[in-house]
C-alpha positions in Angstrom: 0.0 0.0 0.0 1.3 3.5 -0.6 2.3 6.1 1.7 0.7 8.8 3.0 1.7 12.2 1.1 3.2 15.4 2.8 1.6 15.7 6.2 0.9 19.1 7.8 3.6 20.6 10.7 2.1 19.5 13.9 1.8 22.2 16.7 -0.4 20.0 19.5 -2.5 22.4 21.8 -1.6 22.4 25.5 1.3 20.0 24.5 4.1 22.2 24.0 4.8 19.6 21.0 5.9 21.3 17.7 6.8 18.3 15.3 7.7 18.9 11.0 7.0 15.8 9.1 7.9 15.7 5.0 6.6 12.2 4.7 6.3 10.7 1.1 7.6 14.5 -0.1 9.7 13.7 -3.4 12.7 14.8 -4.9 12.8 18.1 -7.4 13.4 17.3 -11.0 16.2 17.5 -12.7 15.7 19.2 -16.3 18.7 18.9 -18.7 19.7 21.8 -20.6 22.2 22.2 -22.7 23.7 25.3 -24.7 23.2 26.2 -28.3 26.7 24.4 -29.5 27.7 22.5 -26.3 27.2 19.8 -24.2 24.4 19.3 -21.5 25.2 20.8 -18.1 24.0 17.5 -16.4 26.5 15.4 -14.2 26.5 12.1 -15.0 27.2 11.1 -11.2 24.5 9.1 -9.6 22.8 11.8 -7.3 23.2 11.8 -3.8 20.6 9.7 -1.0 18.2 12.7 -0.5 15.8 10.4 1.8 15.1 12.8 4.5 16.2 11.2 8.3 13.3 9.9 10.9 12.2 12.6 12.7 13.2 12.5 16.5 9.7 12.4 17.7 5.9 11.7 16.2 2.7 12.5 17.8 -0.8 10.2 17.3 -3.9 10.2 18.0 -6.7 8.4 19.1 -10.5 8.2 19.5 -13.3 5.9 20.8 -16.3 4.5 19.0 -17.9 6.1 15.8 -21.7 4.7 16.7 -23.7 6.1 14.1 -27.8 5.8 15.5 -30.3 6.8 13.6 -30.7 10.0 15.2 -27.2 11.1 14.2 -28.2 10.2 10.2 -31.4 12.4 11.1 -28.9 15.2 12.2 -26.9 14.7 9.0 -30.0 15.5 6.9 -30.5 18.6 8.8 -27.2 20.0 8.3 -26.7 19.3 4.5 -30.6 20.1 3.6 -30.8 20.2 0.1 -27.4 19.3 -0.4 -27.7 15.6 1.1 -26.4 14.6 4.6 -23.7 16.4 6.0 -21.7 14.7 9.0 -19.1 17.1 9.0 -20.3 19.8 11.4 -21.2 17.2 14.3 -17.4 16.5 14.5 -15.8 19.9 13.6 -15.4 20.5 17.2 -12.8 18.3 17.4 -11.0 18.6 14.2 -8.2 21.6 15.6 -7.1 18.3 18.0 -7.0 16.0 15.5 -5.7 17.3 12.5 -2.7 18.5 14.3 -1.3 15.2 14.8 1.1 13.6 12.4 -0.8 10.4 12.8 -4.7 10.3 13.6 -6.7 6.6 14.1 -10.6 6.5 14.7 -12.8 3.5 15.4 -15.5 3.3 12.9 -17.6 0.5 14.6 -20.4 0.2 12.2 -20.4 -0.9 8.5 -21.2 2.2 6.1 -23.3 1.2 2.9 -24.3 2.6 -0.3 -26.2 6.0 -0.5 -29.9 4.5 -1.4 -29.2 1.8 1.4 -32.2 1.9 4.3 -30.0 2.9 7.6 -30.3 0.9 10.5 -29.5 1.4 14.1 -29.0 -1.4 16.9 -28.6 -4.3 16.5 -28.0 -4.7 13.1 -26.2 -1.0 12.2 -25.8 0.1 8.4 -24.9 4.1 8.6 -24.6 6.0 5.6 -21.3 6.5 3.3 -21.0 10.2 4.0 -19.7 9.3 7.7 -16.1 8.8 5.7 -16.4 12.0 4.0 -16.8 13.6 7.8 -13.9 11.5 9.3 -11.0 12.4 6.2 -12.5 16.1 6.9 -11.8 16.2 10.6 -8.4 15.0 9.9 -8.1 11.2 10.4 -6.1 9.0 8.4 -6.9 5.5 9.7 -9.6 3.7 11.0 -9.8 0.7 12.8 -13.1 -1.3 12.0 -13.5 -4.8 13.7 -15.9 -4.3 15.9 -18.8 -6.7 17.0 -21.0 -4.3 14.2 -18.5 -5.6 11.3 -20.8 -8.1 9.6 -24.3 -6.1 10.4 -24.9 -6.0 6.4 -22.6 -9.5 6.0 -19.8 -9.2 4.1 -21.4 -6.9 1.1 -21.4 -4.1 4.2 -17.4 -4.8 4.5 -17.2 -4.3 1.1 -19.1 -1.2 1.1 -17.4 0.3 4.3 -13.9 0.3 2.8 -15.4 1.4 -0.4 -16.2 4.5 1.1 -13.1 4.6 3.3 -11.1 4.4 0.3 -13.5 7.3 -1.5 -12.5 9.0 1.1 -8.8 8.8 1.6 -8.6 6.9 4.9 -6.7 3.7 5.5 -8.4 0.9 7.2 -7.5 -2.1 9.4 -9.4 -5.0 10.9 -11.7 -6.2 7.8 -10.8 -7.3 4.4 -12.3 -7.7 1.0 -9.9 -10.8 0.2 -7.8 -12.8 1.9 -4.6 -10.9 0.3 -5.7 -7.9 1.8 -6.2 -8.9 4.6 -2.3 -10.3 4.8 -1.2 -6.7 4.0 -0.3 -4.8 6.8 -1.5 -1.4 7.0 1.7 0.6 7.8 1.9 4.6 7.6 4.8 6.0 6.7 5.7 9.4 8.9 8.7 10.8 6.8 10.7 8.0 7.6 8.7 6.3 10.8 6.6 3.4 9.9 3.5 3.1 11.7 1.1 0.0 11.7 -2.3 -0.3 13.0 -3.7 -3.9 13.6 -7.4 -4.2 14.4 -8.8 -7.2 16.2 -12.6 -7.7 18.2 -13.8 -10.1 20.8 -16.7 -11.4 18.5 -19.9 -10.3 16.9 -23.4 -9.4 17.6 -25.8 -12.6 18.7 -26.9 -14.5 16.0 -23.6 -13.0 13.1 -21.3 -15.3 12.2 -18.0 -15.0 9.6 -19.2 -17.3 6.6 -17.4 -20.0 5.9 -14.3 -20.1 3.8 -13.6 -15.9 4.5 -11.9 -15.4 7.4 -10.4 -12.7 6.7 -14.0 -10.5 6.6 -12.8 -9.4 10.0 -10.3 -10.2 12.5 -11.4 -11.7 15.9 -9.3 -11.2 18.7 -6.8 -13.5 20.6 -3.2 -12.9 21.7 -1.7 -15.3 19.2 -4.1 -13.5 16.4 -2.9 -9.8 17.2 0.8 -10.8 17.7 0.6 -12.4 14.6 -0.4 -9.6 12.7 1.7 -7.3 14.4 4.7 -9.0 14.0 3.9 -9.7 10.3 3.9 -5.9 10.1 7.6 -5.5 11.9 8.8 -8.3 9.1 7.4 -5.9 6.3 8.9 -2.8 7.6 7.0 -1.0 11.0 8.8 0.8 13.1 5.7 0.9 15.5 2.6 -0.9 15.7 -0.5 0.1 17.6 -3.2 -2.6 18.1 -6.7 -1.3 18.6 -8.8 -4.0 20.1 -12.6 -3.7 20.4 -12.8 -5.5 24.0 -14.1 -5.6 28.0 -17.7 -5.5 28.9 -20.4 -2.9 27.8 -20.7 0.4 30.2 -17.8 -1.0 32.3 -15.4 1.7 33.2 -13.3 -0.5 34.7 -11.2 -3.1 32.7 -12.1 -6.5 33.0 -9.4 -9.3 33.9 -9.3 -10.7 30.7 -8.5 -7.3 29.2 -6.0 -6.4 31.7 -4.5 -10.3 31.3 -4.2 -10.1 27.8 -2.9 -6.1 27.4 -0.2 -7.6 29.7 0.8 -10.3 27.2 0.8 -8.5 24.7 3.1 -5.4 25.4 5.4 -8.3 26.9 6.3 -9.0 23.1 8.3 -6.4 21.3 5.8 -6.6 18.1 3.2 -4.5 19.8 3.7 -1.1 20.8 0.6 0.4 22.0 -2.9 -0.5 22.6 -5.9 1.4 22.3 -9.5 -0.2 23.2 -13.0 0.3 22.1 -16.3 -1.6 22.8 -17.2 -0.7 26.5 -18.8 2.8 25.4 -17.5 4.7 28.4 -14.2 6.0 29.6 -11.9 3.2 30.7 -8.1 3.5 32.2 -4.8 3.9 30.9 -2.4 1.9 32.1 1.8 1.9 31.7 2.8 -1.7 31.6 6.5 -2.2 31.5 6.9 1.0 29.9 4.1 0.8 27.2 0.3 2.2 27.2 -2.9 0.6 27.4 -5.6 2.9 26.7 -8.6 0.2 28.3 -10.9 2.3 26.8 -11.5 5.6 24.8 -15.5 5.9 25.3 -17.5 7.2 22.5 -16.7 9.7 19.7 -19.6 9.9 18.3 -23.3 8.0 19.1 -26.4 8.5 19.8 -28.1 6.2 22.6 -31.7 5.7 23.0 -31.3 5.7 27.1 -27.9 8.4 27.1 -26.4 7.9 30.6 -23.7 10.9 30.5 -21.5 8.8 30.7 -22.0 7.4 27.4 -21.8 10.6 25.9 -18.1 11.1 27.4 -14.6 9.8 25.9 -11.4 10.6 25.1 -8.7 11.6 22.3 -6.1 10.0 23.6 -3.0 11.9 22.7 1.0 10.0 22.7 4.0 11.4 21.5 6.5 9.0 20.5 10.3 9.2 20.7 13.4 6.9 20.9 14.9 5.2 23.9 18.4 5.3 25.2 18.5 1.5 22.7 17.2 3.2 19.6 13.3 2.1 20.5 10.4 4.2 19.3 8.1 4.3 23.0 5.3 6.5 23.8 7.5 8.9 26.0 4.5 11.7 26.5 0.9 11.2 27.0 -2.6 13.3 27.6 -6.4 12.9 26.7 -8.6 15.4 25.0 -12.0 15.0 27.0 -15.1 14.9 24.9 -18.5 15.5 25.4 -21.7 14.6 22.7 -23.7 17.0 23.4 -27.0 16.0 22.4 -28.3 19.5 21.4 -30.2 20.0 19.3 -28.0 20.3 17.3 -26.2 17.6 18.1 -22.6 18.3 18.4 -19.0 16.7 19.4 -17.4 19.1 21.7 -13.8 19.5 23.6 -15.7 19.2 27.0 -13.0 22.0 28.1 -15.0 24.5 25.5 -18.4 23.9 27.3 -19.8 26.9 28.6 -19.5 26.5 32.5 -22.0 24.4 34.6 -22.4 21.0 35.8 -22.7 19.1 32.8 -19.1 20.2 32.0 -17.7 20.3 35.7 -19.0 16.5 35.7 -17.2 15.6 32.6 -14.3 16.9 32.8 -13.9 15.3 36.8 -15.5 12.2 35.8 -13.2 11.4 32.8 -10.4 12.5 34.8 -10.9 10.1 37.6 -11.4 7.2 34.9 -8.3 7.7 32.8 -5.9 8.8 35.6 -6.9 6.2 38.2 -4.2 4.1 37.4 -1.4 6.1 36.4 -2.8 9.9 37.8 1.3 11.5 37.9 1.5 9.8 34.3 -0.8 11.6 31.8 -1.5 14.8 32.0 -4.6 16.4 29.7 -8.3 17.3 30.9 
């Protein structure tokens, strides 16, 4: 898969991190010339190696479950009126945050379908195509999409989500058209670092099942499945890979055992990097495990719940800057969280919880989240 082109200078608010990237930038042309009665002015030497050297740091990233109900799609047709649905101003709140990143990964957890498709909400989603227009327009450039939604519209809904990813410019991870794609790692290249995303969930919804024969529809989660795919991506190349794993029990801000078992295991192995989770929709922990990050849990980035709770309304952009250790290995060396509120309007809108005009919807937020994320490593992250 090709690079990304020349990303944008990243200048992270409240970070203090200013970071250049020229990734995928090429080389000027040469154009010979040559006088009226001479020969060309062109040296023959081979040219010198203009590849541009890693960058000493890279920031990423991350967000919690793209849920699109039915009164979100409702929302969409409001906004673009005559002009067809428009997704884009229910996450422009955010889109400062994540475009300055070099590297930006979102969770789409529902399959996308065709434009004349009937939309669905729980339990069988199908949200419409213009939700990747919204996503490449807030600024992502991945997103992760095995999630127990993956085979809602069986596997012509996989086909049709990563149609429209595609459309739109995004890379994706965690279902496949083919079983060649789905051997392909998705790696990033940042001007020199190499970034891979893996994408892995704990199953599907009641009553879905992969069909026989296709596999590779959508990646199911175990520790031997995810550290096989992330070491396949080392072998091709990564200099980092980031596993976003769609895991732990629903509304739970707490992570389970099993989560906490297997995030243990897996940043034990040198193949995986970072781990960001999805699933629970609500604010779960981060956690440094032998010098990696867990991220339980980023909440929700976008839904609409029939019964909202608050505190499925809240989540996180989870934000790491990435550097080298004293033995030459990229590690998260920085880390904070964006806090984000839905609020539910109308309009509804996604909203740096820190903008909220002051009362105690935002005073609850803001201490909530922060008593989730930090309640395992509170001197560790700042943010919020």
């Amino acid at each position: 898969m090709a690079g990304q082109p020349c990303r944008r200078t990243a200048v992270v608010a409240g970070c203090l991190l200013v970071v250049t990237m020229t990734a995928g930038c090429s080389r000027p042309a040469v154009v010979p010339t040559a006088p009226p009665d001479g020969p060309e002015l062109v040296s023959r030497e081979p040219l010198p190696d203009w590849t541009p050297a890693q960058p000493s740091t890279f920031t990423l990233v991350a967000s919690g479950d793209v849920l699109i109900h039915p009164p979100l799609t409702e929302q969409a047709e409001t906004d673009g009126k005559a002009a067809g649905r428009d997704f884009r101003p229910m996450l422009a709140g955010v889109r400062d945050v994540v475009a300055a990143a070099d590297l930006a990964l979102c969770h789409l957890k529902v399959p996308l379908g065709e434009t004349g498709d009937e939309f669905t909400g729980h339990p069988l989603f199908n949200a419409p195509p213009e939700v990747a227009t919204a996503l490449a327009d807030a600024g992502y450039d991945v997103c992760s999409t095995a999630s127990n939604h993956t085979l809602d519209n069986g596997p012509a809904g996989v086909r049709s989500t990563l149609d429209a990813l595609d459309a739109a410019g995004i890379r994706h991870t965690g279902a496949a058209r083919s079983a060649a794609d789905a051997a392909t790692p998705t790696i990033i290249d940042l001007g020199g670092v190499r970034v891979a995303v893996v994408s892995h969930t704990f199953g599907l919804n009641a009553g879905v099942t992969v069909p026989a024969g296709q596999p590779w529809l959508v990646n199911l989660l175990s520790v031997d499945a995810v550290l096989e795919g992330a070491r396949a991506a080392k072998a091709a190349g990564a200099d980092v890979v980031v596993a976003s794993l769609h895991w732990g029990e629903d509304r739970a801000s707490s992570p389970s055992d099993q989560q906490q078992a297997m995030a243990r295991r897996l940043l034990a192995d040198p193949a995986v990097d970072l781990i960001i989770g999805h699933h629970p929709n609500v604010v779960q922990p981060f956690e440094r495990i032998d010098g990696e990050w867990v991220a339980y849990g980023l909440g929700n980035h976008l839904a609409r719940h029939a019964e909202p709770l608050g505190t499925t309304e809240e989540g996180v952009i989870a934000r790491f800057r990435f550097g080298k250790d004293k033995a030459g290995r990229w590690v998260a060396d920085r880390v904070d969280y964006v806090p984000t509120v839905i609020d539910l309007g109308p309009p509804i809108r996604l909203r740096e919880a820190t903008t909220m005009p002051e009362g105690e919807r935002k005073e609850t937020a803001l201490r909530r989240i922060a008593e989730v994320v930090r309640s395992r490593e509170a001197p560790l992250i700042g943010g919020g």
